[in-house]
DRENMAR-239002 format. One record per residue (C-alpha): x, y, z; residue in three letters. Coordinates in steps of 0.25 Angstrom, whole numbers, plus 5000, padded with zeros to 4 digits. Layout:
BEGIN
XYZALA ...
//
This chain:
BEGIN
500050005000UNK 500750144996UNK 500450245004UNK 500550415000UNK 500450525011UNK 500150655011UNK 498950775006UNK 498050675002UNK 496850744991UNK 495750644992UNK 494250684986UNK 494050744998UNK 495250815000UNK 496650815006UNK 496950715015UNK 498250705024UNK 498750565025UNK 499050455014UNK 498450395001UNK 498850225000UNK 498750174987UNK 498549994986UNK 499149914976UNK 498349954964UNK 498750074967UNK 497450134970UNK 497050214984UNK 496850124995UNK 496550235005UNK 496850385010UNK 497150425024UNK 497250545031UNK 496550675036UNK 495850775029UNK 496750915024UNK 496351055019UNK 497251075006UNK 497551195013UNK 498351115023UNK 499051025012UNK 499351125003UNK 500051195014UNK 500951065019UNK 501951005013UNK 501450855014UNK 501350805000UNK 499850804993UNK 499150694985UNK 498450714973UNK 497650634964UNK 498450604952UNK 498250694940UNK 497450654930UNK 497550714914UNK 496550694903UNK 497150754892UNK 498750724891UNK 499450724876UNK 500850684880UNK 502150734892UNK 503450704892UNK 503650734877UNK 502650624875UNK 501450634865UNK 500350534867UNK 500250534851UNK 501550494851UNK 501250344855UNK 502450254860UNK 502750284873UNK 502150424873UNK 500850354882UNK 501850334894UNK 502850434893UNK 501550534895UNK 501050484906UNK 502350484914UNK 502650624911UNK 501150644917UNK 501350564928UNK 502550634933UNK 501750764935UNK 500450694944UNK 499650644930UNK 499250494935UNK 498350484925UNK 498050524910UNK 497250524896UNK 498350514885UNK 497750624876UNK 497850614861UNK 497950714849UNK 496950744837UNK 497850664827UNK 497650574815UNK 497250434816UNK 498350354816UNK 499050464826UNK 498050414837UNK 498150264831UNK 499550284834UNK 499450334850UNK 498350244852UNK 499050124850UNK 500350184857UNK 499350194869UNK 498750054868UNK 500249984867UNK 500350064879UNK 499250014886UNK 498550074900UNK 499850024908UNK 500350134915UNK 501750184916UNK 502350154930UNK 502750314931UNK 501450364920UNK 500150414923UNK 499050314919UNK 498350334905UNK 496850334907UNK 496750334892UNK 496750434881UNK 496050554879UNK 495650574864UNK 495950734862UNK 495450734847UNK 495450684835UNK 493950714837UNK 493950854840UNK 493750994832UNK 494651054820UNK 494351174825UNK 494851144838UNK 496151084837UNK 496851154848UNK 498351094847UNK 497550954841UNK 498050914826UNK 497050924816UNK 496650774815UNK 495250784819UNK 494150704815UNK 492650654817UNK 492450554828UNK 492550414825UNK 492250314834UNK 492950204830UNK 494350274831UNK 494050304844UNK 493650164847UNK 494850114841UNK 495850214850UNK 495050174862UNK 495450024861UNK 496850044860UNK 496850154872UNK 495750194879UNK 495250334878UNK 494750404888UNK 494350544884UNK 494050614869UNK 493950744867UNK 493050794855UNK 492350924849UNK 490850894850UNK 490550974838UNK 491450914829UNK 490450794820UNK 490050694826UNK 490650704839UNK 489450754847UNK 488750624843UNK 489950544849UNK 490050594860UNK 489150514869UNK 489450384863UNK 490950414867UNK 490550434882UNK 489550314881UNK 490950244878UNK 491650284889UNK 492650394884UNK 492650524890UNK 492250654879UNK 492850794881UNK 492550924873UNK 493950984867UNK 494451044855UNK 493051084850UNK 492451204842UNK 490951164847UNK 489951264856UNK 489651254869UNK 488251194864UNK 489351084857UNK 489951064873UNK 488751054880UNK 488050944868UNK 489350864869UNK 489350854885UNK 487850824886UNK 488350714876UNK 489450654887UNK 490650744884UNK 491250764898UNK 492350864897UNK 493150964888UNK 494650934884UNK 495551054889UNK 494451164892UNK 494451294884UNK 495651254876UNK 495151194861UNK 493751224862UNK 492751344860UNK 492951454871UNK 491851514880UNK 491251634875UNK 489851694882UNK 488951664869UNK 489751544863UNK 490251474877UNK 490851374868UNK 491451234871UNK 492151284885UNK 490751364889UNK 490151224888UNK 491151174896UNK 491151264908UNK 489651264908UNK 489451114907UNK 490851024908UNK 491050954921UNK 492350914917UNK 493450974909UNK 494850964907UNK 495651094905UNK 497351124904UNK 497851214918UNK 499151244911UNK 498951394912UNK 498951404896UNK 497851324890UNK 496751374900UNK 496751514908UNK 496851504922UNK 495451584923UNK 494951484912UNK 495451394920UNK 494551434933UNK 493351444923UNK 493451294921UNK 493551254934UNK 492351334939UNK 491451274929UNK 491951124926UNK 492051044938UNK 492650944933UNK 493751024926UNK 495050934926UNK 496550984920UNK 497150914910UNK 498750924905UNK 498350914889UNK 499950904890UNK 500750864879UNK 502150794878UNK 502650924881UNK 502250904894UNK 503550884904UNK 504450914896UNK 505251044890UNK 504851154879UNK 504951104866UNK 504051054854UNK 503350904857UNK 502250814851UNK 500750834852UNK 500150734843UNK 500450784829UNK 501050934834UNK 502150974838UNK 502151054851UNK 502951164858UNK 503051174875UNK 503451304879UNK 503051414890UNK 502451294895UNK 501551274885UNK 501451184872UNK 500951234858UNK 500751224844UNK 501651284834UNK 500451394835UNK 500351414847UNK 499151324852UNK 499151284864UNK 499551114861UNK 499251044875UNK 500151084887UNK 501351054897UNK 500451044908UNK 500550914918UNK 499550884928UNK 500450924941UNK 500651064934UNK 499151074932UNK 498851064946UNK 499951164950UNK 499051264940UNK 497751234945UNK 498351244961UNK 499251344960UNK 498751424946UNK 497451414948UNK 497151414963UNK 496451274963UNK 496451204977UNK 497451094975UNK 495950994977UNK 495251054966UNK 496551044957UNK 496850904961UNK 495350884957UNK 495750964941UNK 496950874939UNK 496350724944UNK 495050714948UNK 494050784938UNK 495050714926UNK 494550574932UNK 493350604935UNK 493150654921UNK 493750504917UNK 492850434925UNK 494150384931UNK 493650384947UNK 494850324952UNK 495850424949UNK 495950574952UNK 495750564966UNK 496450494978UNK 495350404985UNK 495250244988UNK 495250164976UNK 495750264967UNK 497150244958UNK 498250304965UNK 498550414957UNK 499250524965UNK 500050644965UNK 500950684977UNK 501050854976UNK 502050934985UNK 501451084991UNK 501751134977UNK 500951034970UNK 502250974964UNK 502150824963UNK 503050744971UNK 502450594967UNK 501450544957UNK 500750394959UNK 499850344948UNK 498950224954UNK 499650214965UNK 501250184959UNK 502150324962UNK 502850404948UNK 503950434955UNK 504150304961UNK 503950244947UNK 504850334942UNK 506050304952UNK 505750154948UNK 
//
């Protein structure tokens, strides 16, 4: 039985004692005392997290998920190593045998985690089924919905998540079936109304991909794709960088979508120094912290889960429980994934160990330590 001490954030808060994890590497059980965050964040005994959950990850490390090979592994290492215990390999727009290719990368791969990697829950489909008009930093390879592609992609790898522009033809008639089917729907990279949103929700769609970025802005006569997510959405993922969303955009978000969660949207750029890198078919440039097109658009970011805690705690003045809730428990909850994002009985042991300055000082993904991994 392993046994971790310390700030303890349960569901119903902080708890001063110690976290034992059983041979599966799941929670056996938390005890201790009940603490005010006040009081841990003023002592310098060690805080336990839930570990940090991403839904929307492109590459790290240098690594694209495109890229097939190793690139599956190398990524979730890199993600590890900054709190992410668990992730969605996301893939770009790209042409058929592109995906072909990173799908059967994946599946050679399997489901078996790397000793020191987070654990892939599966893959978020960002595109092909999404607007030309919208593209963001997406290649130009979209196309109409087709179920049996998607079928075919799912068998070698299962996917999770697809993001979709409702008003693009056809898709708003597939929407429900996809849900009946088990995979999750999200709103992203769409040119449709708010009258679009709204249908496509009442239809099953759950969340939006990277709120406000890639999709119709709010105005107060034409409230757009993000007006029918503030009014409607209970779940949402948005990127904290500090470069894709303003922080008073931010605050928007977090008063009227409950379930708002943060998301990396990082590319292999991420972890590593400035320089051009991969993302599916573009080339990228890091710099000033940020990663781009050649002109200029933004091309998914640098961001890792650790950092976007720091933002939302000491950038956005978030109690360091609602932020833990942002980076973990609404992503799992959003995937139906009940056992992870929080530190209870039964649960996977996925944790993260944070000094005073949310700096991490250990990772443990189901229960097995990073950095003992590492050191072995």
């Amino acid at each position: 039985m392993k046994q971790i001490e310390g700030h303890i954030l349960t569901p119903q808060g902080f708890m001063r004692g110690a976290m034992e994890l059983d041979e599966q590497g799941r929670v056996a059980r938390i005890r201790g005392e009940p603490v005010a965050e006040r009081e841990v964040r003023d002592s310098a005994q060690p805080m336990l997290l839930p570990g940090f959950i991403d839904l929307h990850v492109h590459g790290g490390g240098g690594h694209d998920i495109m890229d097939g090979g190793e690139a599956l592994r190398r990524v979730s290492e890199l993600h590890a190593q900054h709190g992410t215990t668990a992730l969605l390999a996301t893939t770009m727009t790209a042409p058929m045998a592109d995906l072909d290719m990173a799908f059967a990368a994946m599946h050679a791969t399997g489901l078996e985690r790397s000793a020191a990697g987070a654990r892939v829950l599966g893959v978020h489909l960002e595109g092909p089924y999404i607007s030309q008009k919208k593209l963001g930093a997406q290649p130009d390879f979209t196309r109409a919905m087709a179920m049996s592609e998607l079928q075919r992609w799912h068998a070698l790898f299962p996917i999770r998540l697809i993001t979709l522009a409702p008003e693009v033809p056809g898709n708003m008639d597939v929407i429900e079936s996809l849900c009946a089917a088990g995979f999750r729907v999200q709103i992203g990279h769409s040119m449709g109304s708010y009258e679009d949103g709204t249908q496509a929700m009442a239809k099953g769609a759950g969340s939006f991909t990277h709120l406000f970025n890639a999709m119709t802005p709010l105005h107060h006569r034409t409230p757009g794709m993000v007006g029918a997510a503030l009014a409607h959405a209970q779940f949402a993922e948005i990127i904290p960088d500090l470069i894709h969303v303003h922080p008073g955009a931010i605050r928007v978000a977090l008063r009227a979508i409950p379930g708002l969660y943060c998301v990396t949207d990082s590319t292999a750029a991420a972890g590593m120094p400035d320089g051009e890198y991969r993302l599916g078919r573009h080339t990228v440039t890091k710099c000033l912290g940020g990663v781009r097109l050649a002109d200029g658009t933004l091309a998914g970011s640098t961001l890792t889960m650790d950092q976007a805690l720091r933002n939302l705690v000491h950038g956005l003045g978030l109690s360091l429980i609602d932020a833990s809730r942002r980076v973990s428990t609404h992503a799992a909850d959003y995937l139906g994934a009940f056992d992870r994002g929080r530190l209870v009985a039964g649960a996977w042991g996925d944790a993260v160990l944070l000094d005073r300055d949310l700096k991490l000082m250990d990772v443990w993904v189901e229960g097995s330590s990073i950095e003992h991994e590492n050191a072995g």
